[in-house]
C-alpha positions as CSV (number, residue, x, y, z in Angstrom):
1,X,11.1,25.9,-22.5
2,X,14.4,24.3,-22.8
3,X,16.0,25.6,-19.8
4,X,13.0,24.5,-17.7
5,X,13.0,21.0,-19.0
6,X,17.0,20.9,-18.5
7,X,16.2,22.3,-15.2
8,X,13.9,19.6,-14.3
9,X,15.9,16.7,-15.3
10,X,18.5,17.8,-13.4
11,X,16.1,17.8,-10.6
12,X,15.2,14.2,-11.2
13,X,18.3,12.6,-11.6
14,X,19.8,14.3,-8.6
15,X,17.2,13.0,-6.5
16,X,17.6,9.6,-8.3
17,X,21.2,9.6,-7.1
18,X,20.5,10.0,-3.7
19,X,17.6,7.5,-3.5
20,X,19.7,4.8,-5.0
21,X,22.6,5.9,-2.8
22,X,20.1,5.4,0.3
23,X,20.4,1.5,1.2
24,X,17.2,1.5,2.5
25,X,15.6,2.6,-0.7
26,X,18.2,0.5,-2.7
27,X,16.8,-2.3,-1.0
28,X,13.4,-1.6,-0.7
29,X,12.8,-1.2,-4.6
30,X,14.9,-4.3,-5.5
31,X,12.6,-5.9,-3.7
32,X,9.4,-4.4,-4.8
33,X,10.1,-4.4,-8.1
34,X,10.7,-8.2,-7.8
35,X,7.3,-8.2,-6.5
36,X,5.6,-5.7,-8.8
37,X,7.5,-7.9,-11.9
38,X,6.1,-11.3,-10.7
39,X,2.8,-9.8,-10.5
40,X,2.8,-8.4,-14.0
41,X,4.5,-11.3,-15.6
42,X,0.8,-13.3,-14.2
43,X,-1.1,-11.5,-16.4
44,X,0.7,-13.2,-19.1
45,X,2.2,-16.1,-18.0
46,X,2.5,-19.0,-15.2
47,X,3.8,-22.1,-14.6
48,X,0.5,-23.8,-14.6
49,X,-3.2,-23.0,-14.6
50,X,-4.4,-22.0,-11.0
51,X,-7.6,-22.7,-11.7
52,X,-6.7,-25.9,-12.7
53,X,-7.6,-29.5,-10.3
54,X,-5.2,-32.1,-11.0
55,X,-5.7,-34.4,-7.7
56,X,-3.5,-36.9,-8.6
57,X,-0.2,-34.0,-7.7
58,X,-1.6,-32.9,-5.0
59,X,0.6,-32.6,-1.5
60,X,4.0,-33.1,-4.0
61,X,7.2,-31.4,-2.0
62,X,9.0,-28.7,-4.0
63,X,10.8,-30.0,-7.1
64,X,12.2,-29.8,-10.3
65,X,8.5,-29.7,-12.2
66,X,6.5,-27.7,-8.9
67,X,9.6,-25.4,-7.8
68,X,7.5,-24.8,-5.0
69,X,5.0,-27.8,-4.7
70,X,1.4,-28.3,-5.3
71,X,-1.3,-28.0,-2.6
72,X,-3.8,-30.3,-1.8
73,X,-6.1,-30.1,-4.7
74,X,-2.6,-30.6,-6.8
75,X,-2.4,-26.7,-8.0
76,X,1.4,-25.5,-8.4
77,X,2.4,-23.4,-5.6
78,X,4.4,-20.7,-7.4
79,X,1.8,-20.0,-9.8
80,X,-0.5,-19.5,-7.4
81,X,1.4,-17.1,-5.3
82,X,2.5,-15.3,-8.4
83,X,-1.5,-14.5,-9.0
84,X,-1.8,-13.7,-5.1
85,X,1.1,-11.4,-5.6
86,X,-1.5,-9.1,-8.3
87,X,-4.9,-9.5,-6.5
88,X,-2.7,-8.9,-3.0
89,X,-1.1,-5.5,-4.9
90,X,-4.5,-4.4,-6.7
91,X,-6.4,-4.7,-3.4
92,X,-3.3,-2.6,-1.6
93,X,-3.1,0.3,-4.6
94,X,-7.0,1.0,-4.9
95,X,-7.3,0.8,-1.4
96,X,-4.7,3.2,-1.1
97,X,-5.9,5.5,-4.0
98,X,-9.1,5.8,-1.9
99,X,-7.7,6.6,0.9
100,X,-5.8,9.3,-0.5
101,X,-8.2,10.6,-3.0
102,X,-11.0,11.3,-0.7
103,X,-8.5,11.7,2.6
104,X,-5.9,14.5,1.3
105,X,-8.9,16.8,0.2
106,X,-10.8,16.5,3.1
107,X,-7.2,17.0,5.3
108,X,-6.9,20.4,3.3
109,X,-10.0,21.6,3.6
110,X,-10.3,21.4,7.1
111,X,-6.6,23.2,7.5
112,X,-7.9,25.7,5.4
113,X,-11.2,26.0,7.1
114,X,-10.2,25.6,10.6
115,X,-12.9,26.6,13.5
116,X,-15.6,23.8,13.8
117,X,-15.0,22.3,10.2
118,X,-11.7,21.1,11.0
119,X,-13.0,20.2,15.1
120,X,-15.5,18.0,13.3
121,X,-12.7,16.2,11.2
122,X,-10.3,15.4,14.0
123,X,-13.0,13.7,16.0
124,X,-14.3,11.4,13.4
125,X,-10.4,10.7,12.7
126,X,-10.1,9.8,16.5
127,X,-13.4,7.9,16.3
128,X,-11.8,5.2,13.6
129,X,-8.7,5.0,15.3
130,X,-10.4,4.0,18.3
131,X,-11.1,0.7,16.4
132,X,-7.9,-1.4,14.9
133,X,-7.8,-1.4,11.3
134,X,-8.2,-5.1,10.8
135,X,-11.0,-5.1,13.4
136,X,-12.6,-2.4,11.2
137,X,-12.5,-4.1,8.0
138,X,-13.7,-7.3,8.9
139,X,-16.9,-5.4,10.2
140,X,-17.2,-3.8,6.5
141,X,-16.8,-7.0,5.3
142,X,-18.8,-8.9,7.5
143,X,-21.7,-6.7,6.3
144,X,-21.4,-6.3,3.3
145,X,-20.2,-9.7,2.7
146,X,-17.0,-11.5,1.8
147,X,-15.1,-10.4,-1.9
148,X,-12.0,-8.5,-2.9
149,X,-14.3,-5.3,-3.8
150,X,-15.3,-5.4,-0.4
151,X,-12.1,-5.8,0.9
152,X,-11.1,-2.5,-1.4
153,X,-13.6,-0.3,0.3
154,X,-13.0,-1.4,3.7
155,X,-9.4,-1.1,3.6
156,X,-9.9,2.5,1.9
157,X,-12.3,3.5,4.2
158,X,-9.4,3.2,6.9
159,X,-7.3,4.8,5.1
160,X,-9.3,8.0,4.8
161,X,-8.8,10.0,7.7
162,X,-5.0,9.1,8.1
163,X,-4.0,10.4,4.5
164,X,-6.6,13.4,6.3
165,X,-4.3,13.9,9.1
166,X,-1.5,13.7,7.1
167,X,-2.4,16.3,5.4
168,X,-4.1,18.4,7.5
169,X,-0.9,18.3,9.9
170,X,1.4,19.4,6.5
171,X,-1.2,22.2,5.6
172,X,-1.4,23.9,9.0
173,X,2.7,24.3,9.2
174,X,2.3,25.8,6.2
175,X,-0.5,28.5,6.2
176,X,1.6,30.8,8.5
177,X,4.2,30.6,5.9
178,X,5.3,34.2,4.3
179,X,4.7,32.8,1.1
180,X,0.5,31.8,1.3
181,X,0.7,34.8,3.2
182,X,2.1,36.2,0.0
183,X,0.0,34.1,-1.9
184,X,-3.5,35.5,0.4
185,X,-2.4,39.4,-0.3
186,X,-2.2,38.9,-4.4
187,X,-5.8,38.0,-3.9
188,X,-6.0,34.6,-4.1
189,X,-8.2,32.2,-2.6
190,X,-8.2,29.3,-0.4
191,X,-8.9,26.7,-2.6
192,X,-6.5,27.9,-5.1
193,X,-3.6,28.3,-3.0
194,X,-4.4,24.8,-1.4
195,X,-4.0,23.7,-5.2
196,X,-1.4,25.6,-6.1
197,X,0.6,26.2,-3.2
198,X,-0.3,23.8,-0.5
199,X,-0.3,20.5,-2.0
200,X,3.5,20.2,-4.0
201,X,4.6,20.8,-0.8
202,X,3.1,18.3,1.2
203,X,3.3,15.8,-2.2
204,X,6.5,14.4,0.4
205,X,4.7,13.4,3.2
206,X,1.6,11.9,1.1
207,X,4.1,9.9,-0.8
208,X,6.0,8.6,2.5
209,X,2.5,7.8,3.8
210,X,1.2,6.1,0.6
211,X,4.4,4.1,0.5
212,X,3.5,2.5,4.4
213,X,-0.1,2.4,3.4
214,X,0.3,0.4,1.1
215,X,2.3,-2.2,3.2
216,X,-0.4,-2.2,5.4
217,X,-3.1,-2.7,2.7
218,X,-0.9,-5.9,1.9
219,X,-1.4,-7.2,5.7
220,X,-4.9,-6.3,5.8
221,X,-5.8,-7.9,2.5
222,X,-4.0,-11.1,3.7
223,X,-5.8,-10.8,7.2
224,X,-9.0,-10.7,5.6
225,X,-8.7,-13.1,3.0
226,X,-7.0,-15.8,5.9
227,X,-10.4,-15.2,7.8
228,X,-12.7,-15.8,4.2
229,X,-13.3,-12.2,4.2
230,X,-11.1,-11.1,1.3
231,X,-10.5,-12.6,-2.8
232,X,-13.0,-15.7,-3.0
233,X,-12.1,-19.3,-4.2
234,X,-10.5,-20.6,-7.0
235,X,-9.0,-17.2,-7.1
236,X,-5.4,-17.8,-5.4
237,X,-4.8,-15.1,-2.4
238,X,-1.6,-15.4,0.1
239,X,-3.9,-15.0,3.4
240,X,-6.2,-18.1,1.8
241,X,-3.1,-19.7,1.3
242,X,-2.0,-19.6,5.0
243,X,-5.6,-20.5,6.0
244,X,-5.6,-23.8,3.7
245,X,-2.2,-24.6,4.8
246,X,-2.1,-24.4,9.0
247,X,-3.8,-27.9,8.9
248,X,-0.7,-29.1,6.6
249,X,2.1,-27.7,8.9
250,X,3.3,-31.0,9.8
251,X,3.4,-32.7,6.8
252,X,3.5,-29.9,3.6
253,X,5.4,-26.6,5.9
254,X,6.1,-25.6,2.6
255,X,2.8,-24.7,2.1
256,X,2.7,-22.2,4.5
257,X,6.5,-21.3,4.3
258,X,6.4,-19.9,0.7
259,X,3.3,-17.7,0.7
260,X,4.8,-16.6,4.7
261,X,7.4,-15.1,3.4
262,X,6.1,-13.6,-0.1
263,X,4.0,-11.3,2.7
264,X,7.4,-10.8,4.7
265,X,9.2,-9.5,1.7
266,X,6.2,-7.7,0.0
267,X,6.3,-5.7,3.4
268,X,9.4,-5.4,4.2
269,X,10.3,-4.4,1.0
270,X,7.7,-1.5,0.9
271,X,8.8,-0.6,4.3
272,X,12.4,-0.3,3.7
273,X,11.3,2.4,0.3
274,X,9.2,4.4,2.8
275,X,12.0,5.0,4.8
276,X,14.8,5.4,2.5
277,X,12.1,7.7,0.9
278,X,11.3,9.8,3.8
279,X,15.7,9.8,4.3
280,X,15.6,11.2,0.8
281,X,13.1,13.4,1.4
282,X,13.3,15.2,4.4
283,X,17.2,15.9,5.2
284,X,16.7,17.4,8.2
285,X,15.3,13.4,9.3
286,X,18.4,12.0,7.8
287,X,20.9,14.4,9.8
288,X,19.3,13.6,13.4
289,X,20.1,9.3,13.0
């Protein structure tokens, strides 16, 4: 028991060491975790109330009480995007979690099934990407009406049949393998040896994936919430932010600089650990740049 637990942590902080020596992924998770921090530290604590009125601040420039300004129903700017920063993330991880949850087993099944089963897959896959992603969520939303729930399950529903290419791609290299060959002569069935076999070996690629998903669940969830199709009023959103401040350009930029560039850096920053993950990940990537 011991020597697998020494073995194990070994494993993990050799693969720490070269994450953190990747400067992609050093960067990348400096600036998430800045992101994921600010969000958390919300739940607890901000500088004022978002849902707050105070008219007689509104429109005040960044200064030493409003680091960032007020708006023009006088709510502090910072606060507000700190509370965007958690619905924007929440939206982005369920999302994602959908995606994956319902996307991976379907991917696998349809590798493992192959014949018309997995025919049937690829099609449908190639009938949603026929339709851009933000296209396809404001539809969702448009029907089934404006909220951040709805936002969730139209940014999920996107999200299912590329975590099922993803991982119907990773299975098929690896059927042919000699060990689920192995695995297929000791008796074992399909279902298992997806479980067993299949799955920690494609964990890479889902991750990689999950990691640029999830930047993309941040832009959709902005898109949607800048066209009132996304987190509804007072709650703050970075996309509703924009929206309320394009009006303001010339006289409050600020407005629409600060919330600007928490999106830039939320995606860049999740961008930048994708690929220093898939660096760390797959060597055989990292030796070809």
């Amino acid at each position: 028991m011991s020597d697998s637990a020494d073995i194990h942590g070994e494993t993990a902080a050799s693969f720490a060491a070269k994450a953190f020596a990747n400067r992609s992924f050093l960067a990348g998770f400096i600036i998430t975790t800045l992101i994921a921090v600010m969000a958390l530290v919300s739940f607890l604590w901000t500088p004022y109330d978002v849902t707050k009125l105070i008219v007689a601040d509104r429109m005040q420039a960044p200064s030493a009480a409003h680091l960032f300004g007020t708006d023009h129903f006088g709510r502090d700017v910072l606060s507000m995007i700190m509370v965007g920063a958690r619905n924007s993330i929440a939206v982005a991880l369920v999302a994602v979690g959908i995606g994956m949850g319902l996307g991976v087993p379907l991917g696998c099944w349809a590798a493992a099934r192959g014949g018309l089963a997995d025919e049937i897959l690829m099609r449908f896959n190639d009938l949603v990407f026929a339709f851009p992603a933000l296209l396809s969520a404001i539809m969702i939303t448009a029907i089934f009406g404006p909220g951040a729930i709805n936002a969730i399950i139209a940014i999920g529903i996107f999200n299912i049949p590329v975590f099922a290419r993803v991982a119907r791609a990773g299975s098929l290299a690896l059927w042919p393998r000699e060990f689920i060959l192995a695995a297929r002569a000791a008796g074992k069935g399909k279902a298992l040896i997806t479980v067993e076999h299949i799955l920690p070996n494609i964990a890479n690629l889902l991750l990689v994936q999950g990691t640029i998903q999830f930047a993309l669940g941040i832009l959709a969830e902005a898109g949607l919430s800048y066209v009132g199709l996304g987190a509804q009023p007072p709650m703050p959103s970075w996309g509703r932010m924009l929206f309320d401040a394009q009006t303001r350009m010339i006289v409050a930029p600020y407005l629409a600089i600060f919330p600007g560039f928490a999106i830039v850096f939320t995606v860049l920053g999740l961008n930048l650990l994708g690929d220093g993950l898939s660096d760390v990940l797959d060597p055989k990537l990292r030796r070809q740049r």
